[in-house]
N, CA, C and O of each residue as an XYZ file, in Angstrom:
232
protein
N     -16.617     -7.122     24.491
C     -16.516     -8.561     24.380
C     -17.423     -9.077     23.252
O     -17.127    -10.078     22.599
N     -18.377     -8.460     23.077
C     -19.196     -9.094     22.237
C     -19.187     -8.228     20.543
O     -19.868     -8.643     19.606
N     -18.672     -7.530     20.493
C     -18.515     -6.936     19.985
C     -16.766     -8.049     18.851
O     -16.624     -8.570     17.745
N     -16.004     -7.849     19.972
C     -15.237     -9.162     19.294
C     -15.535    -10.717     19.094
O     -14.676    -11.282     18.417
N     -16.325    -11.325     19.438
C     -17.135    -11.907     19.020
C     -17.923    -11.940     18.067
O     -18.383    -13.043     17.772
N     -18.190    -11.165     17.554
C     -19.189    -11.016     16.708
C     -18.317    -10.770     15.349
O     -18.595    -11.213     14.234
N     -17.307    -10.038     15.667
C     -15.758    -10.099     14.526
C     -15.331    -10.924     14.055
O     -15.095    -10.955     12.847
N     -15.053    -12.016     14.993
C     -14.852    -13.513     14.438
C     -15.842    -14.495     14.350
O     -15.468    -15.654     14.526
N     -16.945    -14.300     14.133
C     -18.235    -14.908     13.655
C     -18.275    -14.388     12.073
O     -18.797    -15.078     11.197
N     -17.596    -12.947     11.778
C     -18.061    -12.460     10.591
C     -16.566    -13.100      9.675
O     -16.567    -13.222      8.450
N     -15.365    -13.453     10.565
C     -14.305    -13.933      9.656
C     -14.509    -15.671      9.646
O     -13.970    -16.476      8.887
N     -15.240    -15.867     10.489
C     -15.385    -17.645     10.269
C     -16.147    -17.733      9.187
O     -15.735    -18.490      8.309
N     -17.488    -16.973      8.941
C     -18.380    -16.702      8.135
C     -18.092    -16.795      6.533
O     -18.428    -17.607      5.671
N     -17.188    -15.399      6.521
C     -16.317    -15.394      5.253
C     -16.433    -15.846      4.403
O     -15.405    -16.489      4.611
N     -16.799    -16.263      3.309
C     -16.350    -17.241      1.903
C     -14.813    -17.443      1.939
O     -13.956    -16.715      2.443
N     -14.693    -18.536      1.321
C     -13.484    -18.937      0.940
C     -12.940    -17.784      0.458
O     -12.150    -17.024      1.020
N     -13.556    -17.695     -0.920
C     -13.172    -16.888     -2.017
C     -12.419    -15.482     -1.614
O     -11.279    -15.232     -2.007
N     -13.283    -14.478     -0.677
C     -12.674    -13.648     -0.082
C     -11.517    -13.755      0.601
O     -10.751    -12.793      0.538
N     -11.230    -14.626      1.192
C      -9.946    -15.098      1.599
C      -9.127    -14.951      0.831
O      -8.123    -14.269      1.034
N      -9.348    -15.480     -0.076
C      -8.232    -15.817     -0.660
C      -7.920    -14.033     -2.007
O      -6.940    -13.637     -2.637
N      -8.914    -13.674     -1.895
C      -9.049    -12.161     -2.716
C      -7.862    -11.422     -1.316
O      -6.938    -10.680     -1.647
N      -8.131    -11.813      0.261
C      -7.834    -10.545      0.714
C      -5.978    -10.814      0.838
O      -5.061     -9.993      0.794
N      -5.964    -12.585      1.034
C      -4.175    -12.847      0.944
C      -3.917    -12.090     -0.299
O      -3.128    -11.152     -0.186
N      -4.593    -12.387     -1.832
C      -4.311    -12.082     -3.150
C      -3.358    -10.668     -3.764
O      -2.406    -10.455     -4.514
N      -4.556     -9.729     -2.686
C      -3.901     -8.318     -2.524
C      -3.480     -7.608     -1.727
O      -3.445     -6.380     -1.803
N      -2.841     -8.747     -0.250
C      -1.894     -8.132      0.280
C      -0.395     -8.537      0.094
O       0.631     -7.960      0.454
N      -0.601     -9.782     -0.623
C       0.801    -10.587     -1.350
C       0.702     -9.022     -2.646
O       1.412     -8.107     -2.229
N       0.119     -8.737     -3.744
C       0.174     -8.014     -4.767
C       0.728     -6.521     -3.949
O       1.669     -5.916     -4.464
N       0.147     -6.030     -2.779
C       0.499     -4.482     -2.475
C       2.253     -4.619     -1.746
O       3.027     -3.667     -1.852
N       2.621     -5.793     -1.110
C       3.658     -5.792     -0.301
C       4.869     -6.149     -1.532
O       6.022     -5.903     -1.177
N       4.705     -6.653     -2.802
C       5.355     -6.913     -3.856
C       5.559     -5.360     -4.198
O       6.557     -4.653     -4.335
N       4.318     -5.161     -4.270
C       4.939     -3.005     -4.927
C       5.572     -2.058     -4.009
O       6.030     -0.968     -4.352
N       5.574     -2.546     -2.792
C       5.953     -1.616     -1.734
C       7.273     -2.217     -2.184
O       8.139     -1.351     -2.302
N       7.588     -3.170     -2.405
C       9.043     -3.488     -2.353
C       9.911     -3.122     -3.797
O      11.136     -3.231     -3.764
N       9.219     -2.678     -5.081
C       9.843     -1.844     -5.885
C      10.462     -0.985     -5.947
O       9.870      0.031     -5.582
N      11.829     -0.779     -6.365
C      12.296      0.583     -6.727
C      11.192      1.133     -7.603
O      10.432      0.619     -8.424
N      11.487      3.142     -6.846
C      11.046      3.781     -7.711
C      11.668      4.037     -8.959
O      12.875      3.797     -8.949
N      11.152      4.501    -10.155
C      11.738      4.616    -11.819
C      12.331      5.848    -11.372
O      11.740      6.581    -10.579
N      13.518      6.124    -11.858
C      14.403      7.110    -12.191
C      14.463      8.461    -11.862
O      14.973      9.262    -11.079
N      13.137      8.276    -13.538
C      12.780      9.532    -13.505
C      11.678     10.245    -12.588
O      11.683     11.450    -12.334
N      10.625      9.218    -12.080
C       9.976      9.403    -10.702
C      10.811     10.043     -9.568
O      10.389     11.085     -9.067
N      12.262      9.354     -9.013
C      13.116     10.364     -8.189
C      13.150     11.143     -8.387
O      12.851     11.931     -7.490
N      13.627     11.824    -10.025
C      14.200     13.329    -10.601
C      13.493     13.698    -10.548
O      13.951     14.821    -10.758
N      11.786     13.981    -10.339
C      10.935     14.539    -10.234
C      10.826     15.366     -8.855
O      10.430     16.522     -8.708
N      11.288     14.451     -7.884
C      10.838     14.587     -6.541
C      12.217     15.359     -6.182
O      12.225     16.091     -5.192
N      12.680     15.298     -6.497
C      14.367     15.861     -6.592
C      13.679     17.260     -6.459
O      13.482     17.986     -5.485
N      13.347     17.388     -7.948
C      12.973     18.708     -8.185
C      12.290     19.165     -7.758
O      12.575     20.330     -7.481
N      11.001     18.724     -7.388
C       9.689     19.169     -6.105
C      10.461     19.767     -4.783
O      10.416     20.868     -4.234
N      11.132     18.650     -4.534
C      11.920     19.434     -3.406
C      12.892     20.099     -3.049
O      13.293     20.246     -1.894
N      13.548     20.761     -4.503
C      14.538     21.433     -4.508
C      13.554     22.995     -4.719
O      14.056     24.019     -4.256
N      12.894     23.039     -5.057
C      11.662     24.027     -5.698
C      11.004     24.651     -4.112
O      10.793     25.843     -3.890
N      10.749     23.471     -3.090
C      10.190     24.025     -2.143
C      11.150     24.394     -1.160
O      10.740     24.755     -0.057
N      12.580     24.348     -1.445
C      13.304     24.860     -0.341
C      14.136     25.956     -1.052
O      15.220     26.387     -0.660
N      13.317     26.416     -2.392
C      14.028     27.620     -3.034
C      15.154     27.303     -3.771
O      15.921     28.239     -3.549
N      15.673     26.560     -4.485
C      16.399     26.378     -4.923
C      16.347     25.833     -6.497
O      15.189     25.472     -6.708
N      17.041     25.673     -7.487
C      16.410     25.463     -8.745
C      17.517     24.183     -9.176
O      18.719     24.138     -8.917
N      16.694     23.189     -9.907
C      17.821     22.228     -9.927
C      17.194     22.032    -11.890
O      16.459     21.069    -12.107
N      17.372     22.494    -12.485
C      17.210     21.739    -13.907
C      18.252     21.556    -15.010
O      17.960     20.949    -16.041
């Protein structure tokens, strides 16, 4: 109990500023999660995993 308490003493606490740093870069990481990967990044992985199940793809 006090222990959560003491959690939200340290987020009331907070600076603004951090706030707004921690929305900043979870708006920035959930934007990249939502990118396609490049191309040639797949063909890579293609090949990684054609390589580990024995097989040769080039």
């Amino acid at each position: 109990m006090w222990r959560e308490l003491d959690e939200m003493t340290k987020e009331r606490d907070k600076p603004a500023i951090f706030n707004q740093i921690d929305q900043n870069l979870k708006r920035v990481y959930d934007e990249a999660l939502e990118q396609e990967l490049p191309d040639r990044f797949t063909q890579l992985l293609a090949q990684l995993r054609d390589k580990a199940q024995g097989g040769d793809s080039k």
